[in-house]
C-alpha positions in Angstrom: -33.7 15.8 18.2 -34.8 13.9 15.2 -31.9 15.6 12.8 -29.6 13.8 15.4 -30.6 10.6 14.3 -31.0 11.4 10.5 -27.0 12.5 11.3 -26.4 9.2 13.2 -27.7 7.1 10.4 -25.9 9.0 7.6 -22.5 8.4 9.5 -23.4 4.7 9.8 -23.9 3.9 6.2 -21.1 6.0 5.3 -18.6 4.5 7.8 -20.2 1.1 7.0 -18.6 2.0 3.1 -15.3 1.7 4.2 -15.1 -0.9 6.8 -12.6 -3.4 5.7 -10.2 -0.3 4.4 -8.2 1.7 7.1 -8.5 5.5 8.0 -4.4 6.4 7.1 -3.5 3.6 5.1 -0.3 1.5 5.8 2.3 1.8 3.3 4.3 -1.4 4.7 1.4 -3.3 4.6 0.9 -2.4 0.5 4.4 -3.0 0.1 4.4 -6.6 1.3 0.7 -6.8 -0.7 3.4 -6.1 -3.9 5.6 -8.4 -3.0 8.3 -6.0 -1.6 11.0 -5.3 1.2 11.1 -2.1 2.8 14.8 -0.8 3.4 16.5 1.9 4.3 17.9 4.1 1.7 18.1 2.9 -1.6 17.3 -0.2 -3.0 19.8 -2.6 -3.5 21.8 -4.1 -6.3 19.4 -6.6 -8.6 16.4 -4.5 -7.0 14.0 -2.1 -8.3 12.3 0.5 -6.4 8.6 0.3 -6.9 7.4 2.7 -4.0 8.5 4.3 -0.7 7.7 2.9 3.1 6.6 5.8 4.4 9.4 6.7 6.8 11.7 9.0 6.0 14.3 7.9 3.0 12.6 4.1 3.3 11.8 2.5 -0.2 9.9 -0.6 -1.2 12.0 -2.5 -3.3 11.2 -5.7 -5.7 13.8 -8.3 -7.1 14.3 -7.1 -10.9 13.3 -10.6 -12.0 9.8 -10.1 -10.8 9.2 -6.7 -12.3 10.5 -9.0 -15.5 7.7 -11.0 -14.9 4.9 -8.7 -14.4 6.4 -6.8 -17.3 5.3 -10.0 -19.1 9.4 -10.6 -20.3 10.8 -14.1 -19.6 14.1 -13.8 -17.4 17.4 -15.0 -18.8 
């Protein structure tokens, strides 16, 4: 009986680890965190595809000017 509770307490601090972070994480969610648009199919002209949304043929796509910025170049 007393293992149960060694178990119970070992689950706690581990789950207590990861609290604020989700179990299957959300790939819209990350793509809004980077400043993107999820769209269907490819991105679109002037856009740069920095990731996928997680559904099927979905991408996460960034105005080129702002990879140009965290690139560190200076836009024209």
């Amino acid at each position: 009986m007393r293992i149960l509770y060694l178990l119970l307490a070992v689950l706690l601090v581990v789950l207590q680890g990861v609290a604020g972070q989700p179990l299957i994480p959300n790939t819209m969610h990350t793509c809004s965190l980077r400043r993107g648009v999820c769209r269907y199919g490819r991105c679109p002209v002037l856009y740069y595809q920095i990731g996928s949304c997680g559904a099927v043929r979905s991408s996460c796509c960034v105005r080129y000017v702002e990879v140009q910025e965290w690139l560190g170049w200076k836009a024209p």
